[in-house]
PDB file with SEQRES, HELIX, SHEET and CRYST1 records, atoms N, CA, C and O in Angstrom:
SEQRES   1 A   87  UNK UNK UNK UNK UNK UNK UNK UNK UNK UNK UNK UNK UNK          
SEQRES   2 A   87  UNK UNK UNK UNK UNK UNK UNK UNK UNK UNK UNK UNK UNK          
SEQRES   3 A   87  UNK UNK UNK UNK UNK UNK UNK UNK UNK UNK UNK UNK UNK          
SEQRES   4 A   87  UNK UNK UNK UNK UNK UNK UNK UNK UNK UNK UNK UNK UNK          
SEQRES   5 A   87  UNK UNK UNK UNK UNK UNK UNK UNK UNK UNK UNK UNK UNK          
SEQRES   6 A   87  UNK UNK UNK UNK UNK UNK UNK UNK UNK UNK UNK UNK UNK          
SEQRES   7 A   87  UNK UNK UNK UNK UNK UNK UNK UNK UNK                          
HELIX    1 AA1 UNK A    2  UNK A   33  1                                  32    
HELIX    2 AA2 UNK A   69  UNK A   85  1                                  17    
SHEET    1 AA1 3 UNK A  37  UNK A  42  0                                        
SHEET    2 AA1 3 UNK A  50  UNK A  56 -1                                        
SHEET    3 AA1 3 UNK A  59  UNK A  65 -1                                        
CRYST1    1.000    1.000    1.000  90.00  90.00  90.00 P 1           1          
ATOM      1  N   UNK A   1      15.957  11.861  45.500  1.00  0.00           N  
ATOM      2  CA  UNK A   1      15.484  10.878  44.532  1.00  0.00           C  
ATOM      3  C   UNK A   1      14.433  11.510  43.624  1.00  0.00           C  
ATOM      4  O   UNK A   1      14.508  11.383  42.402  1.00  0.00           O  
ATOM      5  N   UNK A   2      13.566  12.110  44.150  1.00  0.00           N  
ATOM      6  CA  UNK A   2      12.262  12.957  43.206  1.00  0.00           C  
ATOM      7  C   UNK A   2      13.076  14.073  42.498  1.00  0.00           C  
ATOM      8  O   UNK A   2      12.757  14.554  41.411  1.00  0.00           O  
ATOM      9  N   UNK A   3      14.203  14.446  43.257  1.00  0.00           N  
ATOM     10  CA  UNK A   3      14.906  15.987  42.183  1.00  0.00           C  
ATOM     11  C   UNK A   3      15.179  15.146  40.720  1.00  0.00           C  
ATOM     12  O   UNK A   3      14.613  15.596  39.724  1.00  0.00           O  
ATOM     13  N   UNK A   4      16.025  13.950  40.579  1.00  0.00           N  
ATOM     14  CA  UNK A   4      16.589  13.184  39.438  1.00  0.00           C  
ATOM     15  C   UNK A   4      15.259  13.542  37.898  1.00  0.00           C  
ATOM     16  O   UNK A   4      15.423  14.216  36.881  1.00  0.00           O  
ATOM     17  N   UNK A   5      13.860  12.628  38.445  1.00  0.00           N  
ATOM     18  CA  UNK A   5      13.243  12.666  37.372  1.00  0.00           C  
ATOM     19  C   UNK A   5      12.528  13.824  36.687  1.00  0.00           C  
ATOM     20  O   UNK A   5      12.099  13.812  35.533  1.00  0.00           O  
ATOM     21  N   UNK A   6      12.453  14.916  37.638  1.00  0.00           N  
ATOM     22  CA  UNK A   6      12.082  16.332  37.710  1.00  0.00           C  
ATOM     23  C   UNK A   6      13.424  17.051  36.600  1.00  0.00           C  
ATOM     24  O   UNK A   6      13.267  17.851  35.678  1.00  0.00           O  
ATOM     25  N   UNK A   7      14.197  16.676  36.900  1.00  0.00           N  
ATOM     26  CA  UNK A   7      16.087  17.399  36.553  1.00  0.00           C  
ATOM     27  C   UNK A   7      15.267  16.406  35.035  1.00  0.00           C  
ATOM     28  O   UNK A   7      14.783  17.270  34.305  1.00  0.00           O  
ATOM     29  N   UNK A   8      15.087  15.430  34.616  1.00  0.00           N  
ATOM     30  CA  UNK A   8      15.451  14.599  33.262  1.00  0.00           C  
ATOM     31  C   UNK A   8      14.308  15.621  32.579  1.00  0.00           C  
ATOM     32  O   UNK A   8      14.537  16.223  31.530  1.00  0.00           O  
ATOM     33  N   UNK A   9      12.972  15.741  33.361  1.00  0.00           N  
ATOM     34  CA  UNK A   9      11.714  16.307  32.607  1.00  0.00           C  
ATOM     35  C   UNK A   9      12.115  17.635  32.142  1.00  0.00           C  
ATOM     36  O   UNK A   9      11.411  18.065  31.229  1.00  0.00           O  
ATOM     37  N   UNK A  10      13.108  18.430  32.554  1.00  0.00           N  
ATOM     38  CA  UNK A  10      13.254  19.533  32.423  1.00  0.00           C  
ATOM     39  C   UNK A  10      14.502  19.528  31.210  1.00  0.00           C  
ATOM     40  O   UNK A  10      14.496  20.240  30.206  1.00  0.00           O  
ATOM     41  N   UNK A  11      15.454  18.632  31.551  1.00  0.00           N  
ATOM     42  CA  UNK A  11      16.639  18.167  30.679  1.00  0.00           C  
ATOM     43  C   UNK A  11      15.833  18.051  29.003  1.00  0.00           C  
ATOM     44  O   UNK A  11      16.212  18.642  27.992  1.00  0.00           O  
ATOM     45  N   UNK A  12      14.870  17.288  29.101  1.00  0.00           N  
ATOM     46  CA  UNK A  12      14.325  16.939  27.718  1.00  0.00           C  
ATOM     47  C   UNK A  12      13.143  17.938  27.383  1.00  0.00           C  
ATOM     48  O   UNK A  12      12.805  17.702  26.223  1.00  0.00           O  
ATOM     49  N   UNK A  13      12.511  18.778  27.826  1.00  0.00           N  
ATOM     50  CA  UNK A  13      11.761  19.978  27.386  1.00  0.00           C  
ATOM     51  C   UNK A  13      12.577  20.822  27.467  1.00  0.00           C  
ATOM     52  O   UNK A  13      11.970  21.892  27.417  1.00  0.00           O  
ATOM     53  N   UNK A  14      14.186  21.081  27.618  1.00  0.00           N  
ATOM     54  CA  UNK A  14      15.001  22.077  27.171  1.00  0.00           C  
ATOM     55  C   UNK A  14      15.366  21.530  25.814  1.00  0.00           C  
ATOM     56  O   UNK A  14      15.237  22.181  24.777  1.00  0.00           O  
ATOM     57  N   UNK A  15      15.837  20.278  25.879  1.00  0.00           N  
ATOM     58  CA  UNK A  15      15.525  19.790  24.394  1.00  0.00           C  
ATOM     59  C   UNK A  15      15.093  19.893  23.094  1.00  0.00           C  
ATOM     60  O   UNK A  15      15.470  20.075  21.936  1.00  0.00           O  
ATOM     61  N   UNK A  16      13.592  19.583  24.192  1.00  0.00           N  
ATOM     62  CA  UNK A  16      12.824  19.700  22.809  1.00  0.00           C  
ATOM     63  C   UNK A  16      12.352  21.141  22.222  1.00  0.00           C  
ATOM     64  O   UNK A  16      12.064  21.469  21.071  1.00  0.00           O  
ATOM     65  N   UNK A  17      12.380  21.910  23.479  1.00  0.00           N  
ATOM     66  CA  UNK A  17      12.479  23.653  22.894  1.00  0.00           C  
ATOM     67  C   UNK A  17      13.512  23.976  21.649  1.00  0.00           C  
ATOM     68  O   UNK A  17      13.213  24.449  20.553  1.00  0.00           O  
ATOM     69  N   UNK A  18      15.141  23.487  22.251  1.00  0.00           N  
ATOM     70  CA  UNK A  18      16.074  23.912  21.151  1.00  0.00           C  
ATOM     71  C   UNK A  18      15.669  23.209  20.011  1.00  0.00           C  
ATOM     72  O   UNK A  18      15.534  23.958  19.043  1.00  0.00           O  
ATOM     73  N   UNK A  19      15.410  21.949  19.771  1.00  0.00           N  
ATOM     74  CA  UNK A  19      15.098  21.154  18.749  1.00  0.00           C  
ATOM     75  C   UNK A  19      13.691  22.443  17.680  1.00  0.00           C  
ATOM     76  O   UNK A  19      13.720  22.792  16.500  1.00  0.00           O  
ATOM     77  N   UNK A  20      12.929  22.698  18.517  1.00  0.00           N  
ATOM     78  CA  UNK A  20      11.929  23.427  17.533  1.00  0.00           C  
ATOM     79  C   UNK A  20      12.132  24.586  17.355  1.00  0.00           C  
ATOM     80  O   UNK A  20      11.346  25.232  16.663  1.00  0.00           O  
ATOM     81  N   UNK A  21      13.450  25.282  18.033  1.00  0.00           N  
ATOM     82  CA  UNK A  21      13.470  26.852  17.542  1.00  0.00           C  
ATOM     83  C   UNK A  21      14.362  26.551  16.131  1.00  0.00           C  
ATOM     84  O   UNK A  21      14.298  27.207  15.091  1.00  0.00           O  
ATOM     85  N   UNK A  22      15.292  25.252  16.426  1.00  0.00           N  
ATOM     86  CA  UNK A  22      15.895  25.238  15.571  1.00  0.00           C  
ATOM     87  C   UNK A  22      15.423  24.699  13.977  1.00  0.00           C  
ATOM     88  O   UNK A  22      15.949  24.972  12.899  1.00  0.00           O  
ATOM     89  N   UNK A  23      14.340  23.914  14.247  1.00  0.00           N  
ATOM     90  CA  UNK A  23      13.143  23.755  13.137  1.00  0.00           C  
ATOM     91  C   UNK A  23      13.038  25.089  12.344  1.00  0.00           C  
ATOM     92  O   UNK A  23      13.205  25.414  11.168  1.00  0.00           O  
ATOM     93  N   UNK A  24      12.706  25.691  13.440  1.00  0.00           N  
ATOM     94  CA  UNK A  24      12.009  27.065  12.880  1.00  0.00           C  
ATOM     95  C   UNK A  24      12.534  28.355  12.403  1.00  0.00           C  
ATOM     96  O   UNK A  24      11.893  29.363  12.108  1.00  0.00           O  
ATOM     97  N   UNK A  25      14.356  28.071  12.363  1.00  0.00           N  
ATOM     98  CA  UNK A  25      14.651  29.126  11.510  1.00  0.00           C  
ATOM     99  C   UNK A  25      15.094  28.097  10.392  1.00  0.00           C  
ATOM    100  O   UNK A  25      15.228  28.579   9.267  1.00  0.00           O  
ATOM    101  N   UNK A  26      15.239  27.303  10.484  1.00  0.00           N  
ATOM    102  CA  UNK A  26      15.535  26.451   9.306  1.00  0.00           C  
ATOM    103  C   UNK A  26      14.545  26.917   7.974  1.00  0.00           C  
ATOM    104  O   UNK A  26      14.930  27.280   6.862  1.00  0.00           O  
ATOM    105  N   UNK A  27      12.843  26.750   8.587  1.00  0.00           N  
ATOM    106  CA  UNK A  27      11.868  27.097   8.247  1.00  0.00           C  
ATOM    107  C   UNK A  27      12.132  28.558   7.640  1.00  0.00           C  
ATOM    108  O   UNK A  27      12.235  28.565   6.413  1.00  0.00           O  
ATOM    109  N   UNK A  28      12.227  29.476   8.118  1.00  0.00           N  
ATOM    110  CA  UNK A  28      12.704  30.885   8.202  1.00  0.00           C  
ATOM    111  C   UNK A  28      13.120  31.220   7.393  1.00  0.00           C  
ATOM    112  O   UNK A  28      12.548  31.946   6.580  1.00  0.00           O  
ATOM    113  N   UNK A  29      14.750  30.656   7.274  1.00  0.00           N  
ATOM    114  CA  UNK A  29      15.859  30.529   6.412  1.00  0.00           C  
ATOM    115  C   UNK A  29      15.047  30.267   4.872  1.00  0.00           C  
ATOM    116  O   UNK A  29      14.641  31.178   4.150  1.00  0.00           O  
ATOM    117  N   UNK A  30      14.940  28.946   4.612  1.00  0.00           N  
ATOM    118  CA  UNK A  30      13.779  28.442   3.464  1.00  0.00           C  
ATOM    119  C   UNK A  30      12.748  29.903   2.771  1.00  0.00           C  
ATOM    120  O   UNK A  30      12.700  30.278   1.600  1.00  0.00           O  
ATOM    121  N   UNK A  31      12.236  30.305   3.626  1.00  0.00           N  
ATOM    122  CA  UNK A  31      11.047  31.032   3.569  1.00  0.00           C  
ATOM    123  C   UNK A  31      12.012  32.188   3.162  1.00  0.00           C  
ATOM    124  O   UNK A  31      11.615  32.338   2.007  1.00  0.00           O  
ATOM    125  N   UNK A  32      12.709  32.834   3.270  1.00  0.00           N  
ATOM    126  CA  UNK A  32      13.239  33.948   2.681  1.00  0.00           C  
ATOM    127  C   UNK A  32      13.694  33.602   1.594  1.00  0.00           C  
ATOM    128  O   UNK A  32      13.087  34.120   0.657  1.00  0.00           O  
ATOM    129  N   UNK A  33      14.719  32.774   1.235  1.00  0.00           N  
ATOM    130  CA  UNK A  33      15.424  32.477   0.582  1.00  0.00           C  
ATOM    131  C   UNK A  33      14.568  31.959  -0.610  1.00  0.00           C  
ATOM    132  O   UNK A  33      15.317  31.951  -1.587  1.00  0.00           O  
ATOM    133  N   UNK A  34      13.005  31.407  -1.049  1.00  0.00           N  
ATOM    134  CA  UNK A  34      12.426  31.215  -1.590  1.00  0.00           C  
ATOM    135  C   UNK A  34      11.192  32.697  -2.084  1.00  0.00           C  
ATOM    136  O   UNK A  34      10.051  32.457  -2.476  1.00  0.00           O  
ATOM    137  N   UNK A  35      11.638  33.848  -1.973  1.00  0.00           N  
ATOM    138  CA  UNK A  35      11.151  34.447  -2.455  1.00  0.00           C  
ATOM    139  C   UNK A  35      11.146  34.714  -3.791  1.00  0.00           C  
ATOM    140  O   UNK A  35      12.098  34.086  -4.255  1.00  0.00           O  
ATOM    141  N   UNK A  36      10.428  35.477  -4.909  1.00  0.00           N  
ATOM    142  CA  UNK A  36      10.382  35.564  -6.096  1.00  0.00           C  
ATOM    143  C   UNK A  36      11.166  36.759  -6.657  1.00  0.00           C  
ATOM    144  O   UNK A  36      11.197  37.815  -6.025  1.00  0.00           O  
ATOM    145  N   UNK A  37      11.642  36.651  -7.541  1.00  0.00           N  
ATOM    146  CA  UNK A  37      12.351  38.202  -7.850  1.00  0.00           C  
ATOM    147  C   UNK A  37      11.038  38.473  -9.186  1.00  0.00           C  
ATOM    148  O   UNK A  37      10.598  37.529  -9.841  1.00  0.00           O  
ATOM    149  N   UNK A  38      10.702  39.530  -9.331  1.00  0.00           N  
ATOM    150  CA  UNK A  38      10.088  40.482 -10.359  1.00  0.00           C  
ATOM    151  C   UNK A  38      10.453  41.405 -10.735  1.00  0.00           C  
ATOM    152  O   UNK A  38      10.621  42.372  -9.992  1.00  0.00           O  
ATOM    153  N   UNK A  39      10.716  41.433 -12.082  1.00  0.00           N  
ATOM    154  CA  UNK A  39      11.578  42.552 -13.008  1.00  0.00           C  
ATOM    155  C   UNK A  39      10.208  43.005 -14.226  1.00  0.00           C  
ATOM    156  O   UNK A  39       9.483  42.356 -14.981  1.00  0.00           O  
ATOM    157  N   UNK A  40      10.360  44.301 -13.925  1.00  0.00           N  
ATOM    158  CA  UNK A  40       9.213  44.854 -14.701  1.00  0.00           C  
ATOM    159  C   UNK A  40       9.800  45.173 -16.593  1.00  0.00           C  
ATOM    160  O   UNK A  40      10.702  45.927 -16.960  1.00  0.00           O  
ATOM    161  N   UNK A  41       9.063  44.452 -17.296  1.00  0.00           N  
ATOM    162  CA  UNK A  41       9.619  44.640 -18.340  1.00  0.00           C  
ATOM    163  C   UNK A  41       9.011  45.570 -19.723  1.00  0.00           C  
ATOM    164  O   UNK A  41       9.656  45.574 -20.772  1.00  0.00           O  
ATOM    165  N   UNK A  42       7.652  46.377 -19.580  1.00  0.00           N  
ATOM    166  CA  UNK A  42       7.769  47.391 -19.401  1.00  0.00           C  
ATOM    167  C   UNK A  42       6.763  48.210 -19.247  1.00  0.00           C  
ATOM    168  O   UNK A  42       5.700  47.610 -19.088  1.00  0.00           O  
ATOM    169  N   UNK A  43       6.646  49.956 -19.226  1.00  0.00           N  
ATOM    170  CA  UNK A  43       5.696  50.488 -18.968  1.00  0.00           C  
ATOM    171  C   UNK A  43       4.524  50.750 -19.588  1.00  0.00           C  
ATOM    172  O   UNK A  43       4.675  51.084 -20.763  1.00  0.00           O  
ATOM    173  N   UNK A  44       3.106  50.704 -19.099  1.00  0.00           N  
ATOM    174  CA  UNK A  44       1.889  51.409 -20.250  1.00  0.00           C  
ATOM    175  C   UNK A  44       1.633  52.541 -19.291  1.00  0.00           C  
ATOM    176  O   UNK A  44       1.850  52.666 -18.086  1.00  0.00           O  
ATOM    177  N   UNK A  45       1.107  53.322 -20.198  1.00  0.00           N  
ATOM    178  CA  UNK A  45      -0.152  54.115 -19.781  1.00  0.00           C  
ATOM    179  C   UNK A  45      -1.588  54.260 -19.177  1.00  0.00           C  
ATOM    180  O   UNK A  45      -2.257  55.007 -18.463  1.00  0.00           O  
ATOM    181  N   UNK A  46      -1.665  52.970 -19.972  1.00  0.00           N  
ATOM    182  CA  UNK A  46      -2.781  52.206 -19.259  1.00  0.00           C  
ATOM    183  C   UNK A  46      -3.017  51.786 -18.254  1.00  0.00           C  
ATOM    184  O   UNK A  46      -2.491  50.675 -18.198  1.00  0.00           O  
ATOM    185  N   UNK A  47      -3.628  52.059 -17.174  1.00  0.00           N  
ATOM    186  CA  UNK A  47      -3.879  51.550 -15.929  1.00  0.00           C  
ATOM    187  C   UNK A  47      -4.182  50.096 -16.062  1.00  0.00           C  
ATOM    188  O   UNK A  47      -5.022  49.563 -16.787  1.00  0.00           O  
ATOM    189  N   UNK A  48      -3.390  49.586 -15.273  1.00  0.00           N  
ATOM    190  CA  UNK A  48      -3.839  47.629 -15.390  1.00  0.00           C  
ATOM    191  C   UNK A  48      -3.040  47.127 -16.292  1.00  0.00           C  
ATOM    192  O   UNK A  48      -3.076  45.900 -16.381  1.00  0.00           O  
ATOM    193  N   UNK A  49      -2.153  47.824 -17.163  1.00  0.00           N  
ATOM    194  CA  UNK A  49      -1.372  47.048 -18.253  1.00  0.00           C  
ATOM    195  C   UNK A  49      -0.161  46.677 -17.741  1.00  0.00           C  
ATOM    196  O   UNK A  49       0.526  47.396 -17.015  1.00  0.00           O  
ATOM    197  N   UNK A  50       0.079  45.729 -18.051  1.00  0.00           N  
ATOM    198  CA  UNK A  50       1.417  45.432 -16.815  1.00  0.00           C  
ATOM    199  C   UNK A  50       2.375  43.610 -17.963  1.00  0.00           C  
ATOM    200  O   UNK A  50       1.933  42.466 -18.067  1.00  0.00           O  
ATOM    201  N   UNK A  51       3.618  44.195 -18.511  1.00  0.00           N  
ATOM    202  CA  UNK A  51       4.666  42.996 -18.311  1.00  0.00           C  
ATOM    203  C   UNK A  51       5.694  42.893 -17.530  1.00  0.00           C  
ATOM    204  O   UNK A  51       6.548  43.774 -17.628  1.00  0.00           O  
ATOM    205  N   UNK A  52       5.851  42.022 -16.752  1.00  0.00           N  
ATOM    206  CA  UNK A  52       6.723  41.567 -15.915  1.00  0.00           C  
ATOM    207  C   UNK A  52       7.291  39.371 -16.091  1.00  0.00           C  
ATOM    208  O   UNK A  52       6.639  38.425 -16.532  1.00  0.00           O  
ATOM    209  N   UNK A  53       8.683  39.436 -15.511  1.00  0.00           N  
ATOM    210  CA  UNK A  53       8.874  38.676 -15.995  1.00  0.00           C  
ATOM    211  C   UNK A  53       8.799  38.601 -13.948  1.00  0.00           C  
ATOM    212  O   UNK A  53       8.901  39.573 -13.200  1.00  0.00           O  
ATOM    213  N   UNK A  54       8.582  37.031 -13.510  1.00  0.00           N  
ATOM    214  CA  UNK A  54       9.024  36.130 -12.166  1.00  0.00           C  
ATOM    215  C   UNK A  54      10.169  35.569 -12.533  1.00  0.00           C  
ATOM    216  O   UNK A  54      10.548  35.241 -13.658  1.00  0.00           O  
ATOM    217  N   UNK A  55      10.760  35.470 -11.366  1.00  0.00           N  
ATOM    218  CA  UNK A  55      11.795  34.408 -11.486  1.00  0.00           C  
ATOM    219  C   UNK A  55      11.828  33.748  -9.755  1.00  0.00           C  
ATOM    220  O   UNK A  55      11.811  34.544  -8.815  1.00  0.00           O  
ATOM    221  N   UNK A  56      11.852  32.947  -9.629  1.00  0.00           N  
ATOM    222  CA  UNK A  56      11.849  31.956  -8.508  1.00  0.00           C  
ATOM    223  C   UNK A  56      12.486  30.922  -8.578  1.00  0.00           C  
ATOM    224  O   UNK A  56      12.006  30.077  -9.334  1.00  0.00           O  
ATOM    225  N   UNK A  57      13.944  30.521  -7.761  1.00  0.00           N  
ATOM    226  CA  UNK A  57      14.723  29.382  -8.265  1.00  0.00           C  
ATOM    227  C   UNK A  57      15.513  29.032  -9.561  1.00  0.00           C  
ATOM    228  O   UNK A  57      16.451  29.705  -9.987  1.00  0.00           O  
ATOM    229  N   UNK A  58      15.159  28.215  -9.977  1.00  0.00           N  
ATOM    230  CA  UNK A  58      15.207  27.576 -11.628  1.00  0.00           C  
ATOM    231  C   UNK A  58      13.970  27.940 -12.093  1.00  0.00           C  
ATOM    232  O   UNK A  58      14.177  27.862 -13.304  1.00  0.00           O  
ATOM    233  N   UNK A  59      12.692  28.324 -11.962  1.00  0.00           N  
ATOM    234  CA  UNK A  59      11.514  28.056 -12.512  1.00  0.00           C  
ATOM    235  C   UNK A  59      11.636  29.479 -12.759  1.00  0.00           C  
ATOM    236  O   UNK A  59      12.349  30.104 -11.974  1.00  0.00           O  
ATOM    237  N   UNK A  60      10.707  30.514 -14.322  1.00  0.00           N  
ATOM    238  CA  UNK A  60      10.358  31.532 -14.735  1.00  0.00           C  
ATOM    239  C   UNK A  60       9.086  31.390 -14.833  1.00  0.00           C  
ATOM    240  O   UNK A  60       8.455  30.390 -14.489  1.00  0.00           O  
ATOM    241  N   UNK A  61       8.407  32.932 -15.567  1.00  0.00           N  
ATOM    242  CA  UNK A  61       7.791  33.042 -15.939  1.00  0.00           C  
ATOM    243  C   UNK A  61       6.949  34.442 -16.473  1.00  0.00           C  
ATOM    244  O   UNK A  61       6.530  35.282 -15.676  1.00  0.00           O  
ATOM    245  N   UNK A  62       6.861  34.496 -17.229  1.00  0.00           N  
ATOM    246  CA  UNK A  62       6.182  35.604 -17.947  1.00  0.00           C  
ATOM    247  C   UNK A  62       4.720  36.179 -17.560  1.00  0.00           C  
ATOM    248  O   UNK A  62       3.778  35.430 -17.817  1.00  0.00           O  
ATOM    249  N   UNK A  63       4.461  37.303 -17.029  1.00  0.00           N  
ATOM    250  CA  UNK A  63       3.328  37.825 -16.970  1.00  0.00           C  
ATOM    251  C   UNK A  63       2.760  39.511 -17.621  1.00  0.00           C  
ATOM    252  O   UNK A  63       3.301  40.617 -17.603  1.00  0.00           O  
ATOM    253  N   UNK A  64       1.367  38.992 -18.186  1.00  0.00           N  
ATOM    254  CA  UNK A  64       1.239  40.373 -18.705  1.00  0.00           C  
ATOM    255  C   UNK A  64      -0.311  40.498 -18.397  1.00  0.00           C  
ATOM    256  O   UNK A  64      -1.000  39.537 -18.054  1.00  0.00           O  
ATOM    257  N   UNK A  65      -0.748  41.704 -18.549  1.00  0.00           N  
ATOM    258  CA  UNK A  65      -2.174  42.148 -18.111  1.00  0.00           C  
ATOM    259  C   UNK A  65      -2.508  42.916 -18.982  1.00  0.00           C  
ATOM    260  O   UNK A  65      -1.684  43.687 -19.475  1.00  0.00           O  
ATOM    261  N   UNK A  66      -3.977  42.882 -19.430  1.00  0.00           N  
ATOM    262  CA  UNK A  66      -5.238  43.453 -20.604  1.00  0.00           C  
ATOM    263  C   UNK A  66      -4.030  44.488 -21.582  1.00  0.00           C  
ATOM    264  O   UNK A  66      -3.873  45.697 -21.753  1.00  0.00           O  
ATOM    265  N   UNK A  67      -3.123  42.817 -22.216  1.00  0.00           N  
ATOM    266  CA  UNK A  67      -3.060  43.624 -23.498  1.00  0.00           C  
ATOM    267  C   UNK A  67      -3.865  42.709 -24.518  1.00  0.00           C  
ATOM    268  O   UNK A  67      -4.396  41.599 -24.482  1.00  0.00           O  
ATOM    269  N   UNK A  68      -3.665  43.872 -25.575  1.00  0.00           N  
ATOM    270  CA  UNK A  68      -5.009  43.675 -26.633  1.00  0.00           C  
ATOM    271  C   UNK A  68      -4.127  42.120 -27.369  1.00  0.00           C  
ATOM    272  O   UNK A  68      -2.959  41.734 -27.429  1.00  0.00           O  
ATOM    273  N   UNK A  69      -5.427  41.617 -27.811  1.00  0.00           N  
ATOM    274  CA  UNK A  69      -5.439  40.724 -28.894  1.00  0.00           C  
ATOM    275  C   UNK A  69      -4.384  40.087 -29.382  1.00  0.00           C  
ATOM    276  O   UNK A  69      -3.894  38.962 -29.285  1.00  0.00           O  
ATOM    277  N   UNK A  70      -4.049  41.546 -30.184  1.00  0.00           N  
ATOM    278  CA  UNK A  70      -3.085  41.590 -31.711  1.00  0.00           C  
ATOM    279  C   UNK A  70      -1.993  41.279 -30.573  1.00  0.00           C  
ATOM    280  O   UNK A  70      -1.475  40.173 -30.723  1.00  0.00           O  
ATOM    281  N   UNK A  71      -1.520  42.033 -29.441  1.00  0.00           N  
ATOM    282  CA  UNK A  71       0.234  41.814 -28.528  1.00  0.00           C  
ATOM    283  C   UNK A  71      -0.062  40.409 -28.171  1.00  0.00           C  
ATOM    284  O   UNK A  71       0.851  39.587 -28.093  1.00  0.00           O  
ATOM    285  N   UNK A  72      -1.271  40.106 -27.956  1.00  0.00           N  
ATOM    286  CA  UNK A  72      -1.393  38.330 -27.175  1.00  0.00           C  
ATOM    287  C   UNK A  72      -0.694  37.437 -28.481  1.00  0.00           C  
ATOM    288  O   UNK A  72       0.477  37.084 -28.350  1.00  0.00           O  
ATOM    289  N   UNK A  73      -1.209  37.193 -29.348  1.00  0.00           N  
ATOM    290  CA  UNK A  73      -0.900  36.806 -30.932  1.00  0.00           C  
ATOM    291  C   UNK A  73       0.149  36.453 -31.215  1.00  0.00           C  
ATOM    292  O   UNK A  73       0.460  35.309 -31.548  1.00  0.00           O  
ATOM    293  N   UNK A  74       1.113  37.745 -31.086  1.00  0.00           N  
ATOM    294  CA  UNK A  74       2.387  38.187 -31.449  1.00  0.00           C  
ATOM    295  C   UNK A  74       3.680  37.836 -30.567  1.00  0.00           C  
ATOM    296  O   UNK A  74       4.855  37.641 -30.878  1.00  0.00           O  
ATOM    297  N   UNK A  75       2.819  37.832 -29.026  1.00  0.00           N  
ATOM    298  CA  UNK A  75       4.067  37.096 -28.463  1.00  0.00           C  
ATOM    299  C   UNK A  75       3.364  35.427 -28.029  1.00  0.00           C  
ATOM    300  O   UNK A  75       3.802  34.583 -27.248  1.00  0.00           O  
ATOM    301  N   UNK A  76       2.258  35.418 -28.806  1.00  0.00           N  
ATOM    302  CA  UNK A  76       2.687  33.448 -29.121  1.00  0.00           C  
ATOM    303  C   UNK A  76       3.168  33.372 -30.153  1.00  0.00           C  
ATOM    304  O   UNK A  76       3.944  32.417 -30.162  1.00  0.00           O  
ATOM    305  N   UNK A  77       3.133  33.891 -31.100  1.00  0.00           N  
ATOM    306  CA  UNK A  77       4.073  33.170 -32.133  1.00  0.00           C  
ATOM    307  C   UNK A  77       5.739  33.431 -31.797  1.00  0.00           C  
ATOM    308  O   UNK A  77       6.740  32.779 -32.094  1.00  0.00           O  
ATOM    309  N   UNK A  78       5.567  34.527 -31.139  1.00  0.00           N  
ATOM    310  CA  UNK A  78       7.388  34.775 -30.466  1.00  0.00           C  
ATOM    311  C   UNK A  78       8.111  33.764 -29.850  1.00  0.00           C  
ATOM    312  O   UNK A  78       9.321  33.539 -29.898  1.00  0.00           O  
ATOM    313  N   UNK A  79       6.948  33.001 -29.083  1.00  0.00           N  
ATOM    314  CA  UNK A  79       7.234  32.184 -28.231  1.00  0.00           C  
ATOM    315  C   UNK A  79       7.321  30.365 -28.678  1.00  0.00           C  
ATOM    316  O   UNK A  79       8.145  29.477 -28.460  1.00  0.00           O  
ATOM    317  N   UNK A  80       6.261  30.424 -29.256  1.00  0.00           N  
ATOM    318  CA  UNK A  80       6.561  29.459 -30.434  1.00  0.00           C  
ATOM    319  C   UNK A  80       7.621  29.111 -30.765  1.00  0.00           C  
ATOM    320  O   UNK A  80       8.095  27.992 -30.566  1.00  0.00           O  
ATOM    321  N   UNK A  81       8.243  30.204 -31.428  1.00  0.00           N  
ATOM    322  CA  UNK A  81       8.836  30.124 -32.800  1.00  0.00           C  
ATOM    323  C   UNK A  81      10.294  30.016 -32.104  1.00  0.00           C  
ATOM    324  O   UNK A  81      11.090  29.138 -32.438  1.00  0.00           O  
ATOM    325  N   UNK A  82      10.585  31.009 -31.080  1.00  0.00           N  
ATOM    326  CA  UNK A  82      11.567  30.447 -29.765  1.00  0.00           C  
ATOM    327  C   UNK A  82      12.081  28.818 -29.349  1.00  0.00           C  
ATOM    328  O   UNK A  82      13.179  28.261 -29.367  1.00  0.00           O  
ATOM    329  N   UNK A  83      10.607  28.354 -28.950  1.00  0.00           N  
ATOM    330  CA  UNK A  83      11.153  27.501 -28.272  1.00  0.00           C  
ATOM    331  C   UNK A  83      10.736  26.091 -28.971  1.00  0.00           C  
ATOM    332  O   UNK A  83      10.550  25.058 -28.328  1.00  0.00           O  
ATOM    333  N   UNK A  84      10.584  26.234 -30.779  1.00  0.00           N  
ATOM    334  CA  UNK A  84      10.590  25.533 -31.507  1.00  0.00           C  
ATOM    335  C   UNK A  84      12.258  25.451 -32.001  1.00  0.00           C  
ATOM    336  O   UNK A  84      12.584  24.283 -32.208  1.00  0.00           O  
ATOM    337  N   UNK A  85      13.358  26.434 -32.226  1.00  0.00           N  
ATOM    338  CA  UNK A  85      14.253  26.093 -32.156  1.00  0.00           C  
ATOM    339  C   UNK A  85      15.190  25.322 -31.353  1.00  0.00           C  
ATOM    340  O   UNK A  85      16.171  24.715 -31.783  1.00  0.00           O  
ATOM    341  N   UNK A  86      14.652  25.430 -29.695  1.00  0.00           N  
ATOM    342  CA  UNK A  86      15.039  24.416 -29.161  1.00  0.00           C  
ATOM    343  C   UNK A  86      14.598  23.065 -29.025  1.00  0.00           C  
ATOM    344  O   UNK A  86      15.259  22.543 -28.128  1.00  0.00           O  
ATOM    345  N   UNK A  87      13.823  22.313 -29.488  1.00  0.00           N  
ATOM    346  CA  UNK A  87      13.518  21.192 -29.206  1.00  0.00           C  
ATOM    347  C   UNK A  87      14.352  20.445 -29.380  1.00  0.00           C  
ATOM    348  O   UNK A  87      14.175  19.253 -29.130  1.00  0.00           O  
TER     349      UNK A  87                                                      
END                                                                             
């Protein structure tokens, strides 16, 4: 009679083990599969100068580092002027 509820306690913490490993590559799965791709778009000389484009999912995005002024300028109006044709 005492083996029965001992046998159920063990029945349902085998359970609930599979239940959370299986959480957890689910988790896993997700977590890889949500990584970012980065494509370098292109080189300086400059130490620290850096364009690269992200891509993650559906979502982008553009990144660049200590360029001067005048390149900041030039690719807002690029960008502008881009995505003023689509509206």
């Amino acid at each position: 009679v005492n083996a029965q509820p001992e046998q159920s306690q063990e029945d349902a913490k085998d359970e609930l083990i599979t239940c959370i490993k299986t959480e957890l590559k689910i988790v896993e799965t997700k977590q890889q599969s949500d990584k970012a791709t980065v494509t370098l778009l292109a080189e300086f000389d400059s130490k620290g100068m850096f364009a690269r484009k992200r891509v993650k999912g559906r979502n982008f995005s553009y990144e660049f580092g200590r360029l001067s002024k005048d390149v900041q300028a030039e690719l807002d109006e690029a960008i502008q002027s881009i995505l003023g044709k689509h509206q």
